[in-house]
DSSP file (Angstrom, degrees, kcal/mol; ACC not computed):
  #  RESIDUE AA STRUCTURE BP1 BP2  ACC     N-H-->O    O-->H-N    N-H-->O    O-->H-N    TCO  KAPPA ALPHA  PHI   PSI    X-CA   Y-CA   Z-CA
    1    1 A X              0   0    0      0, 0.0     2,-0.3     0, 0.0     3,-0.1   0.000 360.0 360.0 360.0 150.0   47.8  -40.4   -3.5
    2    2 A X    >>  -     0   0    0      1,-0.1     4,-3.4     4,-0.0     3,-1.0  -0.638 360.0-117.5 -86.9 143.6   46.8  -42.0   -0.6
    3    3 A X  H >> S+     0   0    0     -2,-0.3     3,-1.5     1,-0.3     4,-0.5   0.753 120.5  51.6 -44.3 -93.9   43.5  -41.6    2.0
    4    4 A X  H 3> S+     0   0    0      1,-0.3     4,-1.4     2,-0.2    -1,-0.3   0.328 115.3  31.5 -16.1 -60.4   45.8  -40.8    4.3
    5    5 A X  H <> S+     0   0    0     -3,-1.0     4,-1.4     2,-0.2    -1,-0.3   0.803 118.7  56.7 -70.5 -37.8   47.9  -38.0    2.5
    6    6 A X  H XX S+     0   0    0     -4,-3.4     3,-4.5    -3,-1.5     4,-1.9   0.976 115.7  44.5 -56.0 -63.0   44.4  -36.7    0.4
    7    7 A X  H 3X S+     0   0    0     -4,-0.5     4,-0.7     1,-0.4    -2,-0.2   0.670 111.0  43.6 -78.1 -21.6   43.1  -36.4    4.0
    8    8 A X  H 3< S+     0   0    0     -4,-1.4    -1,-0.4    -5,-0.4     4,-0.3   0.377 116.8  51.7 -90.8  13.1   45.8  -34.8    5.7
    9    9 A X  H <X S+     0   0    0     -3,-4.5     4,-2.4    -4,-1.4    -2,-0.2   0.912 117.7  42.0 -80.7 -48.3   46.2  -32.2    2.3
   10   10 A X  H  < S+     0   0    0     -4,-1.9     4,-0.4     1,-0.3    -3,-0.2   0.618 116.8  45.1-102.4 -17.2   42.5  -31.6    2.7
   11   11 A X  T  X S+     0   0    0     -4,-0.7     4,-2.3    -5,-0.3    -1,-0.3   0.740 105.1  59.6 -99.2 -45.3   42.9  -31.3    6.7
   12   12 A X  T  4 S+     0   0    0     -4,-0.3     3,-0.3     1,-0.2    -2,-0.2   0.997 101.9  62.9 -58.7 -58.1   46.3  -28.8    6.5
   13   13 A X  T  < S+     0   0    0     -4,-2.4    -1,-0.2     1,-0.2    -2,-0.2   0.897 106.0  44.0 -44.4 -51.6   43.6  -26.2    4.3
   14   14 A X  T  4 S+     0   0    0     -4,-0.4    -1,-0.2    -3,-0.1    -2,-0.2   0.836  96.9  96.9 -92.4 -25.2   41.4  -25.8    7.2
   15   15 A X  S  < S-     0   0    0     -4,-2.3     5,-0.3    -3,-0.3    -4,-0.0  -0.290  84.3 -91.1 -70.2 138.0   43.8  -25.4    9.8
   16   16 A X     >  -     0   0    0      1,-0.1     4,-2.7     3,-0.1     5,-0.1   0.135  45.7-110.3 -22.7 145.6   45.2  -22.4   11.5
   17   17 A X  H  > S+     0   0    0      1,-0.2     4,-1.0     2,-0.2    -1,-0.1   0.883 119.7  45.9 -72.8 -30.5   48.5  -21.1    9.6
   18   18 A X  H  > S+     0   0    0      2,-0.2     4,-2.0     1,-0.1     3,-0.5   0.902 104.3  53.3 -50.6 -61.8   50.2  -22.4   12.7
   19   19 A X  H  > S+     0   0    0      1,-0.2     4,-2.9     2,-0.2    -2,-0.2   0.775 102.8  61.6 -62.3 -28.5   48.8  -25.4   13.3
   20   20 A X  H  X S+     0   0    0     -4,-2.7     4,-1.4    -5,-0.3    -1,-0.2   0.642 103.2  47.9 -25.7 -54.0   49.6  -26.3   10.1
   21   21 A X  H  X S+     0   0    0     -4,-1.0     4,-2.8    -3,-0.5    -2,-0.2   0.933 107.1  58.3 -46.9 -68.6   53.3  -25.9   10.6
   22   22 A X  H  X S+     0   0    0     -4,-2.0     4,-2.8     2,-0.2     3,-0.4   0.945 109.0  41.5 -23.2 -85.6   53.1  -27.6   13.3
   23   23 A X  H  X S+     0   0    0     -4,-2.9     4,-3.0     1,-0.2     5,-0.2   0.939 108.8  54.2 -43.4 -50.3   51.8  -30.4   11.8
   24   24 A X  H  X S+     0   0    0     -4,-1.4     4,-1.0     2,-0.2    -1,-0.2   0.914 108.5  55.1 -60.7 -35.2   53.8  -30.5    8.7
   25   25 A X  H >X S+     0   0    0     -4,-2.8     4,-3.5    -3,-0.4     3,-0.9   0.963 111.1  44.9 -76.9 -30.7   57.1  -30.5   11.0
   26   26 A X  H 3X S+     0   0    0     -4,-2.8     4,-2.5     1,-0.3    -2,-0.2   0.982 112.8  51.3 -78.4 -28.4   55.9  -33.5   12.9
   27   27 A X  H 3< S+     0   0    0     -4,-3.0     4,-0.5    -5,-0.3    -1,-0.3   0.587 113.4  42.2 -58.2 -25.2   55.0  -35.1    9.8
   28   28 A X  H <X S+     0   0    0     -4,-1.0     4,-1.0    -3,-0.9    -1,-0.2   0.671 108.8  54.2 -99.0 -26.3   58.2  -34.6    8.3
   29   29 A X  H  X S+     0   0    0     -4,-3.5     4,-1.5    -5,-0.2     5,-0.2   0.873 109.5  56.7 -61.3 -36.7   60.3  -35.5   11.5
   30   30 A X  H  < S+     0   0    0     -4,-2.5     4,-0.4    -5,-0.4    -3,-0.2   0.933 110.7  44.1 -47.7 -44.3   57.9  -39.0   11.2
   31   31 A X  H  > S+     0   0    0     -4,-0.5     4,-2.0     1,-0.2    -1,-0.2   0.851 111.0  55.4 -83.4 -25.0   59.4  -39.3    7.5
   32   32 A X  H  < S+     0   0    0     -4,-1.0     4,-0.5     1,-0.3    -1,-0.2   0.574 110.3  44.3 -92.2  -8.3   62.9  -38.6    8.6
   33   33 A X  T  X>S+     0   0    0     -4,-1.5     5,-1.2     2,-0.1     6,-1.1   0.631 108.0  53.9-124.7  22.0   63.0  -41.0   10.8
   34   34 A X  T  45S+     0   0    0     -4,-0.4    -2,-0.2    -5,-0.2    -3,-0.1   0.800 106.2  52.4 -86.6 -19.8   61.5  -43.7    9.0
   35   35 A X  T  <5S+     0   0    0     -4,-2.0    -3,-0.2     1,-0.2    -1,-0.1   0.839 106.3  56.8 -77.5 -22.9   63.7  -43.4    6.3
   36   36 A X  T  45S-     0   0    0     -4,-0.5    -1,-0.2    -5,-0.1    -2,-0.2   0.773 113.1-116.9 -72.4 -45.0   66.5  -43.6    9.3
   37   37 A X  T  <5S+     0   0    0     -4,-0.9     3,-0.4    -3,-0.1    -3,-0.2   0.498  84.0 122.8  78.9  19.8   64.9  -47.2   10.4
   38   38 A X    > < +     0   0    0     -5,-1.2     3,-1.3     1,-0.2    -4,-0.2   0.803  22.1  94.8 -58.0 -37.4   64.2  -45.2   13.6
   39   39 A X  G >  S+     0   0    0     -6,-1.1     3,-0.7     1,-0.2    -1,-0.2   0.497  78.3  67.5 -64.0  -2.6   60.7  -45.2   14.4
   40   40 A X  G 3  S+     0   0    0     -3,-0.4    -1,-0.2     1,-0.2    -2,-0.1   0.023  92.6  65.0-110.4  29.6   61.1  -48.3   16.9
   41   41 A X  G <  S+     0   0    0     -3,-1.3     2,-0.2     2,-0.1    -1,-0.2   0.198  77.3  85.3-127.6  27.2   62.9  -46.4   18.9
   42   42 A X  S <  S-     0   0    0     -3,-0.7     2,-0.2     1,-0.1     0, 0.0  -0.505  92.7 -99.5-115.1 158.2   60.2  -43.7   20.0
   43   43 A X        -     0   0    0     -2,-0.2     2,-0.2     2,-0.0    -2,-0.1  -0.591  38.2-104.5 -89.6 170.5   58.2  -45.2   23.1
   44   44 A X     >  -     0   0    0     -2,-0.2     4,-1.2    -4,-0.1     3,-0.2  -0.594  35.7-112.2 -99.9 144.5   54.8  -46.7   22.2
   45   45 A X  H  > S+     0   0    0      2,-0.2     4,-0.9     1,-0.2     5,-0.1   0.432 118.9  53.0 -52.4 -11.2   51.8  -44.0   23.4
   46   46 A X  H  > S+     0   0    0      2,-0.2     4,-2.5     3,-0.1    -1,-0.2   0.900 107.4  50.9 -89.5 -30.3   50.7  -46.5   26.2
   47   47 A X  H  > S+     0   0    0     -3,-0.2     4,-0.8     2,-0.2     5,-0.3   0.976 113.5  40.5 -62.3 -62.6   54.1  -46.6   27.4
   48   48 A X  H >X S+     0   0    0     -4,-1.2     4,-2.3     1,-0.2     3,-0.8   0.862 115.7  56.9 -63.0 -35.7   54.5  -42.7   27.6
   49   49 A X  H 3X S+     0   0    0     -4,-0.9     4,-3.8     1,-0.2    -2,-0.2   0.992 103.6  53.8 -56.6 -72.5   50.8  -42.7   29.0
   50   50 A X  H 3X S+     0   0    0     -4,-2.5     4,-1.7     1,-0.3    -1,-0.2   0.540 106.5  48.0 -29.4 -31.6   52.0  -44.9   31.6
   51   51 A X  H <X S+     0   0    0     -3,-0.8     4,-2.8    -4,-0.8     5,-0.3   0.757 105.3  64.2 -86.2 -52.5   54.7  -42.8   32.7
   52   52 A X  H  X S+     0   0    0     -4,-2.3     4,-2.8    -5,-0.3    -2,-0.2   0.980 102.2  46.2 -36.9 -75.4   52.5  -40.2   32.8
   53   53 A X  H  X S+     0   0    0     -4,-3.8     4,-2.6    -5,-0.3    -1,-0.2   0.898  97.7  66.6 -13.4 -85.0   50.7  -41.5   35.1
   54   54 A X  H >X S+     0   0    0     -4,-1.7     4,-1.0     2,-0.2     3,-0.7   0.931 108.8  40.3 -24.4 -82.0   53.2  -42.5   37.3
   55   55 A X  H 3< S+     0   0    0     -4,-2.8    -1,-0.2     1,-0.2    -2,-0.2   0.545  98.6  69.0 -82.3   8.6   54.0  -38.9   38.0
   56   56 A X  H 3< S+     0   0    0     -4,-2.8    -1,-0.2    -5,-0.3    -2,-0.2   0.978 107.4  49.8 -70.2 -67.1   50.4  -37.7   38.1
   57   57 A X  H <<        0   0    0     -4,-2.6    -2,-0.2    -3,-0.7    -3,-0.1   0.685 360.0 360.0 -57.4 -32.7   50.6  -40.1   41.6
   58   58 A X     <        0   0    0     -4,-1.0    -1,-0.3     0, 0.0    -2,-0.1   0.606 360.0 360.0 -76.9 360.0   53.7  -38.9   43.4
């Protein structure tokens, strides 16, 4: 297993039964669309930050 999967197993135990969920669906939409060749078709977080922005000014 990987740090990354040990740490989100060991991270999913502490968490709210909710938050959990939550996490596990985004974590499994992440896998469904990698397997798709999708994921470069999500905006980059500075990009969505950026947008953000934007309508924080108007």
């Amino acid at each position: 297993m990987t740090q990354l999967a040990e740490q989100l197993d060991k991270k999913l135990a502490t968490w709210t039964p909710e938050v959990a969920a939550q996490v596990e669906q985004l974590v499994s939409d992440v896998i469904a669309m990698a397997d798709a060749n999708a994921l470069d078709l999500l905006p980059s977080r500075p990009v969505v930050q950026k947008v953000l922005d934007l309508l924080d000014e108007s």
